[in-house]
N, C-alpha and C positions, 0 to 999 in steps of 0.2 A: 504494500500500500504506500500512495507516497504522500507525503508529506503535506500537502494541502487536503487529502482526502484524509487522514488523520486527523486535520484542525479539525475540519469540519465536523467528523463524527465526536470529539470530545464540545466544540461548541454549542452542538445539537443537545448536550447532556445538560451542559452548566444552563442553558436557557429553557429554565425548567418548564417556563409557561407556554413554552413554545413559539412565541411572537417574533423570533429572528432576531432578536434583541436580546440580550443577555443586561439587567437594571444589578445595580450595586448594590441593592435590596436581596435580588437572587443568587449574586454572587455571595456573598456574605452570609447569608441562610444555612451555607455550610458547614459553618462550625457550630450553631445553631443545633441542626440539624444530627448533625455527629452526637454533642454532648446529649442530644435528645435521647438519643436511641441508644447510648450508653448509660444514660441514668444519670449524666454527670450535671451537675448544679453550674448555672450560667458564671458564677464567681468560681469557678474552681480554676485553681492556681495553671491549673492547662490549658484550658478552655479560653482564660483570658491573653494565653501564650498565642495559639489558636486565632482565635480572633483578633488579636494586635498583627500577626504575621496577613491575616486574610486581607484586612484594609490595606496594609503595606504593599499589597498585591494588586487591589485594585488601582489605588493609585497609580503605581505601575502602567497596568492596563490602560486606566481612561485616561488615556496623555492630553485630552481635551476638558477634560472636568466634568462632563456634563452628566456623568451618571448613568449612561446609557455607552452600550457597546452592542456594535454593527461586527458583521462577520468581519468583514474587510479591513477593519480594525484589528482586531483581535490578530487577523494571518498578520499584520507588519508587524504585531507586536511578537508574537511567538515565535520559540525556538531555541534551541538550545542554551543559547546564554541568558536566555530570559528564563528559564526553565531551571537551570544549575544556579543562579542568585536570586528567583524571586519564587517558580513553583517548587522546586526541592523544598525547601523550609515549611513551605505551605503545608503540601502534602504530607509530607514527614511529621510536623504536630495531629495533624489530621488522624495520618496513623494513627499515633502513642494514644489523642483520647481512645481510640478502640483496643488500644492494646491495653486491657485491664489488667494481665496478671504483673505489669509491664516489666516485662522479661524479653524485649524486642522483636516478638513474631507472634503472628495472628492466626490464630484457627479458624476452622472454614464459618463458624456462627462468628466470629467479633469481625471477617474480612464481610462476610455479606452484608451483616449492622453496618460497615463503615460505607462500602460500596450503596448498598441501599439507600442511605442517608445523604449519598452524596448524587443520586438521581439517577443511578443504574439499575435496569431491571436484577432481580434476585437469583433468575436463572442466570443472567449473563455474569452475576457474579462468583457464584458455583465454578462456571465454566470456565472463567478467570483466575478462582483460585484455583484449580486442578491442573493450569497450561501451566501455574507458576510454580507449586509447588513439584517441582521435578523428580524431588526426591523419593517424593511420596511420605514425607514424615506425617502429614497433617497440619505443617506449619510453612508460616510464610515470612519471610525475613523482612524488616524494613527497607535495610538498602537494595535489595532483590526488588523488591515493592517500587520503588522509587523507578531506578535504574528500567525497571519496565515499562513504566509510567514516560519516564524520558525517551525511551527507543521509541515507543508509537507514537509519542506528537515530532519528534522528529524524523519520521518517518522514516526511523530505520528495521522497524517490522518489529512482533512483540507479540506473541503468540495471547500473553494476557492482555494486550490493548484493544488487539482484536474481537475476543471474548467477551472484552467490556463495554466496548462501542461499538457492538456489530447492530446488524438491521434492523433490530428492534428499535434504532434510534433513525434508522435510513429517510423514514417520515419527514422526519421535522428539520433534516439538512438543508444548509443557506443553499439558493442557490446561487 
């Protein structure tokens, strides 16, 4: 898959409402969202990690202010270097709230909790854990996690990104 057809199907995720627009409301929902479905309390010392890293992200993103992100936005904005200083972090606190026993890897219920929460259907996250966990332990690593996460929006192919943003999101791709 390449690289603009990877934005697209992680874009299709983050703009939950579907309107082709992706609002700072929906982006931010995520750590919301996360600490929801872990149990975890909007103060909790992660969560506020979490959410301080998310804003830091959008900023990032909406290099115009307005609060609103257009696909076409989003491609100039992503990619690798944007991804290794602004999504790594992101994502990575994202992890840790799911990773409750926090011993650095997720089993296949805190990876679906986290995936779910972040607007992926539940099968595709199953399917995501299992391309990821190679080993077969049951567990999934954070920097494996990560590292996955960066090969599909950089479209360097990612057997779990594809799992995660496959057709079930095909719908609602910018065109």
């Amino acid at each position: 898959m390449n690289q603009t057809a990877a934005q697209q199907l992680v874009f299709a995720m983050l703009d939950a409402d579907g309107d082709g627009i992706v609002s700072r409301e929906e982006y931010l929902a995520r750590t919301t969202n996360v600490a929801r479905a872990m149990g975890l309390d909007q103060d909790d010392p992660a969560v506020v990690t979490a959410r301080t890293l998310g804003e830091r992200a959008w900023e990032s993103m909406d290099a115009d202010g307005d609060g609103r992100l257009a696909f076409d936005q989003y491609a100039a904005w992503a990619g690798a270097e944007a991804f290794d200083t602004v999504c790594a972090p992101v994502l990575g606190a994202l992890f840790d709230l799911a990773d409750t026993d926090h011993d650095g890897a997720l089993g296949l219920a805190e990876f679906t909790a986290l995936r779910t929460a972040l607007n992926n259907p539940a099968a595709n996250a199953e399917a995501a854990f299992t391309a990821l966990d190679a080993d077969g332990d049951g567990r999934v690593g954070r920097d494996d996690y990560i590292a996955s996460i960066r090969a599909h929006v950089t479209g360097d192919g990612s057997p779990m990104g594809s799992a995660l943003y496959s057709a079930a999101r095909a719908e609602r791709l910018p065109a």
